[in-house]
N, C-alpha and C positions, 0 to 999 in steps of 0.2 A: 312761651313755646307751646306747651299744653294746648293753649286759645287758640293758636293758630292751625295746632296738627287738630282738631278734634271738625271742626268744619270740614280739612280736606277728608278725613275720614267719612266723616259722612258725604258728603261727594261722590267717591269712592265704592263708597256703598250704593250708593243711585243709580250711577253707572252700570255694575253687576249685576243690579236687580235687572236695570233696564237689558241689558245683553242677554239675560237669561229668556225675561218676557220674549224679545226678539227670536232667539233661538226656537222657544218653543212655539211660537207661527208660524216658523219656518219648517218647524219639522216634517208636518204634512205633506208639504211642499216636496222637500228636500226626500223623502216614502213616493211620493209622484213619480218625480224623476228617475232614481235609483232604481224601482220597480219597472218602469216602462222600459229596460234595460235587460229584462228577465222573462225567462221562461216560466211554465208555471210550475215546473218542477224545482227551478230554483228559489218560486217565491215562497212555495209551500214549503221546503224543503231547512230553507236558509232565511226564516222570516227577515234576519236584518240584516243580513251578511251584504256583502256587494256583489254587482253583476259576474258572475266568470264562466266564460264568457259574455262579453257585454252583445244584445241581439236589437243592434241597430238598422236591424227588418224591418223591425218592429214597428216603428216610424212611419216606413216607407208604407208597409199595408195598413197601417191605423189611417194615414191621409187619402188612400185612395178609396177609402173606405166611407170617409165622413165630410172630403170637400164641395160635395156637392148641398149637405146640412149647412156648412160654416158659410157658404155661400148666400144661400136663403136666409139666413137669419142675420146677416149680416146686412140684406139688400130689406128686411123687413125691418129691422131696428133703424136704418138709416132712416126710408122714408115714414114710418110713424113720429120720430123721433121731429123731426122735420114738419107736420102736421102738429103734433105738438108744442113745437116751438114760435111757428106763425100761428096758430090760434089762442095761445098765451100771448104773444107779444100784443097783438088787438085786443084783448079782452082786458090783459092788465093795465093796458093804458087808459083804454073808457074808463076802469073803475077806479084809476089814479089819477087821471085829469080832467076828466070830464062829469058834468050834473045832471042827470037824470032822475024823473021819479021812480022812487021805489031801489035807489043804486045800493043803500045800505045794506035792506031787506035782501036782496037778490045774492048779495055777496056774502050774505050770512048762510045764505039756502047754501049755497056753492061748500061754503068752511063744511056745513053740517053733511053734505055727501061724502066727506074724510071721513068722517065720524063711522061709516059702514065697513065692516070688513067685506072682503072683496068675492068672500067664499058666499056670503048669506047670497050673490047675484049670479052666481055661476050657473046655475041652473038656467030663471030667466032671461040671460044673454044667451045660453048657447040657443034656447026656442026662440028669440027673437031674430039672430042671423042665421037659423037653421028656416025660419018660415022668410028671411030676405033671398035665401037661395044663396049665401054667401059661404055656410061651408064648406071647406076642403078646397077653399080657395086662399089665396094670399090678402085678399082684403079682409079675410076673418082676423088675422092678425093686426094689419096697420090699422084697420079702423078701432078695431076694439083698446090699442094703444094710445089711436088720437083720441076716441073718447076718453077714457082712465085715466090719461096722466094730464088732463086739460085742466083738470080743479085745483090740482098741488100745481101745475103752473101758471094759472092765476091767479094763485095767491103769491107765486114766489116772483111774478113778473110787478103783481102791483105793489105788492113792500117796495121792490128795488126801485119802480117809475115813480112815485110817489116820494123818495128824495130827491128824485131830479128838478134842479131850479125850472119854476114858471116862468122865469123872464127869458131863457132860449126859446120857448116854444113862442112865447109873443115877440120875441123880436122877430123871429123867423116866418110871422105871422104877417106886421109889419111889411116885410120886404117884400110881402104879396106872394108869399109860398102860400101852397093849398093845403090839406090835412094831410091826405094822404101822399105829400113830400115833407110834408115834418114829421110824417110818422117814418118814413122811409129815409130820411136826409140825417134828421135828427135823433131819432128817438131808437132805433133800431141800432146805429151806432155807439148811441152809451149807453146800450143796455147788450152788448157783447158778452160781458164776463156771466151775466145771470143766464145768458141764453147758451150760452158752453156750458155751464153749470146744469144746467133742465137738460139741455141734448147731451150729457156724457150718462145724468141720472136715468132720461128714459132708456138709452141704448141697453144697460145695463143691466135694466128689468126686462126689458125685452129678451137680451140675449140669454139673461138667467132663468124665463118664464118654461114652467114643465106642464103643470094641468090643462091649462089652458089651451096649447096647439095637440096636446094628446088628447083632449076631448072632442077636438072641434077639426082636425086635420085626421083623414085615414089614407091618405098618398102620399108613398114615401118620397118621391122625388120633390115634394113640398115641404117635407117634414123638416124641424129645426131642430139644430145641436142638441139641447138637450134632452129630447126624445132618440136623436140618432147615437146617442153614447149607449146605449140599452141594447146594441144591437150586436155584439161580442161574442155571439152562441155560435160553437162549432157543435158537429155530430152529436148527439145523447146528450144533448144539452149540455158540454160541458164550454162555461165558458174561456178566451184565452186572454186572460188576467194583463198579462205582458202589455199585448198587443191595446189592450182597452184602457192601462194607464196612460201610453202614449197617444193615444187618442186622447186623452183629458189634458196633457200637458200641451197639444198641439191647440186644442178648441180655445186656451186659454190666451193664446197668442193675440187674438183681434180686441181684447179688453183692454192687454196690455201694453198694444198700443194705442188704443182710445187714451188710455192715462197718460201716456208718454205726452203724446203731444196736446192734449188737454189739462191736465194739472194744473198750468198755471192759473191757466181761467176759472177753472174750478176753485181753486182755493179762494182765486179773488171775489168770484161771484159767492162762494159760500161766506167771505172775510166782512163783503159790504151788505149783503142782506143780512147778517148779523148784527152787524152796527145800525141799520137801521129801523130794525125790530128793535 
């Protein structure tokens, strides 16, 4: 009896632990919500108490306030994200199926630009598309995404092309298709989940990226979410708390739908370049 209760205890215990972990990520969350509910006299007032009343205005001016950010950054994440996705897909497949001189070499130079943090180039990038005449425009962002996230996706494109069997591409080769319909017929098609995987990863950084568009963007109607959440200042500077947590639970919306209907590819794109590494 002992043997058998002393397992489900510990079970038991795994469980709670794990509920507790749970609870406390969610707490944040669960201060988000509750607060965007609130005046600032009730947030200062009643740090943890609940809404009373609940100021479901609040909402209503935090969106009219920041939809025209969540917009922008929403239409910049999609199309770099989207550059990033077709110039990984060509690039991991040359260096997964195909023989060039120097393919090794080249693909090591590529690993070794991960290797830089991203701050030592911020300087040098913003003079290089400050003298292309590209800031304070919207290409300052997608370009600078399609560059950035093109080395972690060719590397995450050619792990995952590089299990894929050689005898589809040579049958399909056979049958007298051309490259560029086995790259588009065949190769683009099983490589779905990696390419969900890279386009939910870039969106992500994009729509989470701060320095970068407040360095390089000074027009507000261009500006992204996470610059326009800064923007909460009523009279004598004081801010209105309320109103600017609802603003953060609203900008969070478009992520969490990327997850919803992403997830599953993502898991499976992260599950098989795993297994293939």
């Amino acid at each position: 009896m002992w043997i058998r209760k002393i397992p489900d205890l510990r079970q038991l215990a795994i469980v709670l632990l794990l509920a507790v972990l749970v609870f406390l990520t969610l707490v944040p969350i669960l201060f988000m919500l509750f607060s965007s509910l609130k005046s600032n006299a009730q947030i200062l007032g009643n740090f943890w108490g609940m809404p009373s009343p609940a100021r479901w205005g609040n909402y209503s001016e935090a969106f009219s306030s920041i939809w025209r950010y969540i917009v922008n950054t929403v239409g910049y994440a999609v199309a770099g994200s989207v550059c990033v996705m077709l110039l990984s897909a060509v690039s991991g497949y040359l260096f997964a199926k195909k023989s060039f001189p120097g393919k090794e070499l080249l693909f090591m130079l590529m690993l070794a630009m991960m290797m830089v943090p991203g701050i030592l180039t911020l300087i040098p990038s913003y003079v290089l598309y400050e003298n292309l005449g590209l800031t304070n425009t919207p290409w300052v962002i997608i370009l600078s995404c399609a560059a950035g996230g093109q080395v972690f996706g060719t590397f995450l494109c050619r792990t995952f092309m590089a299990g894929l069997p050689s005898e589809l591409f040579e049958a399909a080769r056979i049958d007298g298709a051309t490259e560029i319909r086995v790259f588009l017929q065949v190769v683009i098609p099983l490589s779905l989940p990696i390419m969900a995987t890279l386009f939910i990863m870039q969106s992500v950084g994009v729509y989470n990226d701060y320095v970068w568009p407040l360095l390089t963007i000074q027009n507000s109607s261009l500006q992204v979410i996470s610059v326009g959440l800064t923007i909460f200042t009523k009279q004598f500077g004081i801010t209105d708390m309320g109103t600017q947590f609802a603003a953060y639970a609203i900008s969070s919306v478009p992520l969490l739908l990327i997850f919803s209907f992403g997830m599953k590819y993502y898991i499976q794109g992260m599950t098989q370049g795993a297994l293939k590494l």
